[in-house]
C-alpha positions in Angstrom: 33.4 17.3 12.7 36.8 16.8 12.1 38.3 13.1 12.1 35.7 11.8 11.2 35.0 9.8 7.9 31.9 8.9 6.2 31.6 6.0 3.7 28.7 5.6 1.1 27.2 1.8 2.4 25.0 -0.3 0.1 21.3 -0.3 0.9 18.8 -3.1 -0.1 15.0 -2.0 -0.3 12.2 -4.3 -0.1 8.8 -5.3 1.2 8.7 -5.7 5.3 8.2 -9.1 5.7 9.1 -9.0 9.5 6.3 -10.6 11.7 5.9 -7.2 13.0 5.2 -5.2 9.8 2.0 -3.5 9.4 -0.4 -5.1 6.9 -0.9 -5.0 3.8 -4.1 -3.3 2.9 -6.4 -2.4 0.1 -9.3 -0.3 -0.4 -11.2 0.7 -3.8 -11.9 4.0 -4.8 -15.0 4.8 -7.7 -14.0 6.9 -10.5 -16.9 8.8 -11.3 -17.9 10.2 -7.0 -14.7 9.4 -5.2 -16.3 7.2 -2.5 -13.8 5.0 -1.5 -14.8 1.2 0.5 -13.5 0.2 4.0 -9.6 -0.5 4.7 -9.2 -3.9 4.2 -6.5 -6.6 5.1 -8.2 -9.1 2.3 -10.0 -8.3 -1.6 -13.6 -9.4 -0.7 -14.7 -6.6 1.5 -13.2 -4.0 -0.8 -14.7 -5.7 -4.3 -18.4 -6.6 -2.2 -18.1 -2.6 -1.6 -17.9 -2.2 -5.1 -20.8 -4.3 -6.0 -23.0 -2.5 -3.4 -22.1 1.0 -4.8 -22.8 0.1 -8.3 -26.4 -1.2 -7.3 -26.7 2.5 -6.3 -25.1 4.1 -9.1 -25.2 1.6 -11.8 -23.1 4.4 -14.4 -20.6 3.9 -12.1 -18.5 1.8 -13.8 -14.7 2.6 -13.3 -13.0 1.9 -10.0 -9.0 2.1 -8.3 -7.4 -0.5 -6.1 -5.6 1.2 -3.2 -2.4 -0.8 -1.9 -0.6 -0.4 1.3 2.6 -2.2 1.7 5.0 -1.9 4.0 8.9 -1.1 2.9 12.0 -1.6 4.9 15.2 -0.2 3.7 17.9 -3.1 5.2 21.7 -2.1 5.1 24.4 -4.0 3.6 28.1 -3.7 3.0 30.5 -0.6 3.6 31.4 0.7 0.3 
C-alpha cells in the first residue's frame, strides 16, 4: 500500500503468566511401548502412572516427562 511505513518493534517472549493462561501440564511417556499416563496439572498422577505400568512391565524401565506451557509473545518499543 503506498504511504504506508512499517517499523521493525521489539518483541519480549515469555511464559503466560496471565490468570487466564491455560495450565501447565505434564504427562509421561514409557520408552520401551509408548503408553503415555493421563494429562496432568500436578507430578503425582503422572509418576503413580509410572509406578503402575512398571508393575506390569517391570523391563520397562526408561520413561519421558511431557511439558505443556503456555507462551505469550508481549510487544515492546518501536524500533
Amino acid at each position: 500500500m503506498m504511504g504506508t511505513d512499517y517499523r521493525p518493534r521489539e518483541h519480549t517472549i515469555a511464559p503466560n503468566r496471565e490468570p487466564d493462561a491455560e495450565p501447565i501440564t505434564r504427562s509421561m511417556e514409557c520408552m520401551a511401548c509408548g503408553a503415555t499416563s493421563p494429562v496432568s496439572e500436578g507430578h503425582v498422577e503422572p509418576q503413580d502412572w509410572i509406578l503402575g505400568h512398571i508393575r506390569g512391565f517391570p523391563a520397562h524401565l526408561d520413561y519421558r516427562e511431557h511439558v505443556t506451557l503456555p507462551y505469550r509473545v508481549r510487544p515492546g518499543q518501536w524500533l
